[in-house]
C-alpha positions, 0 to 999 in steps of 0.5 A: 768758537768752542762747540758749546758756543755753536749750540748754546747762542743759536739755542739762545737766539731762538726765543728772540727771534719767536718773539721779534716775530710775533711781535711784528705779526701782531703789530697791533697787540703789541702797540696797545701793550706797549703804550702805558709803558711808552707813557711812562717813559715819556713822563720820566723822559720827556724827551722821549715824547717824539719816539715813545708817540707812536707806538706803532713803529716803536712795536715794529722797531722792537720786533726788528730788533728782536729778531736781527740781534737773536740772528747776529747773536745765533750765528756768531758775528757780533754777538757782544753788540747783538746782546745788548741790544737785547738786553735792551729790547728784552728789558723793555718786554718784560716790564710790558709783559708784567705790567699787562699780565692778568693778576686777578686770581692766585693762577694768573699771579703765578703764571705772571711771576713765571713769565716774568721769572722766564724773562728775567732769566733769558736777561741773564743769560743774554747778559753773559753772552754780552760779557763773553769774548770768545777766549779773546781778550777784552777791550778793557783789557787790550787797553789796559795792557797797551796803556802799560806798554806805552808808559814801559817804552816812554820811560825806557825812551826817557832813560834812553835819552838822559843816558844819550844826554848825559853821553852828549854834555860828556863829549861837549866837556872834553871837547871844549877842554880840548880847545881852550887846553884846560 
């Protein structure tokens, strides 16, 4: 890990985890935060209607979430996983942060669109981290490369074998020539 990974996914990581535990601290604000989005959701989706009903737990899942994802993502191990968790989670927080903001004065509309600025951008952020490999190669990539090799070493064992089978029909012909002394 270069150094600028052991600074930057703790740095990173650290505002998810304040969040996730305010979250799960003030269970109940969150709750009332999250329920007109949970009913949306559930207008969208109405298969969601089981999970989106109780907004309790759905507060605390997300607090937990919050914070195990920014841990996982701070210390390195398995941070791909850990940011699309909280890109996830994060999305979901800065569509309730926006929708409950206070936007009756020119200040509470622009502290609003700061906030939602702030959160837009740990999205960003968060989203590159989700794409970065660590140096390594990516799946994608592995996939690709070892779906070429498979079809280099098909076709070599392909040619291989027309050579042997054309070898094979050869020695076939001589043999039969030999006994019918043609």
């Amino acid at each position: 890990m270069t150094l600028v990974r052991v600074f930057a996914r703790p740095l990173l990581a650290s505002s998810f985890v304040l969040t996730g535990l305010d979250r799960l601290r003030n269970t109940d604000a969150a709750a009332t935060a999250l329920r007109p989005t949970l009913d949306r959701i559930t207008k969208m989706v109405p298969s969601a209607a089981s999970v989106a009903s109780d907004e309790q737990r759905v507060a605390k899942v997300l607090g937990a979430a919050h914070i195990g994802a920014a841990v996982l993502l701070g210390i390195g191990r398995f941070s791909r996983l850990s940011a699309v968790i909280l890109v996830g989670t994060s999305t979901l927080n800065a569509v309730v942060e926006f929708n409950n903001a206070d936007s009756s004065t020119a200040k509470a509309r622009k502290d609003r669109r700061n906030q939602l600025l702030k959160n837009i951008s740990l999205i960003g952020a968060v989203l590159l981290a989700a794409v970065d490999t660590n140096g390594r190669p990516s799946w994608a990539w592995r996939a690709e490369h070892f779906a070429e090799d498979a079809r280099r070493n098909a076709l070599a064992l392909t040619h291989d074998t027309k050579k042997g089978i054309r070898k094979a029909e050869k020695a076939v012909r001589k043999t039969a020539s030999e006994v019918t002394g043609s």
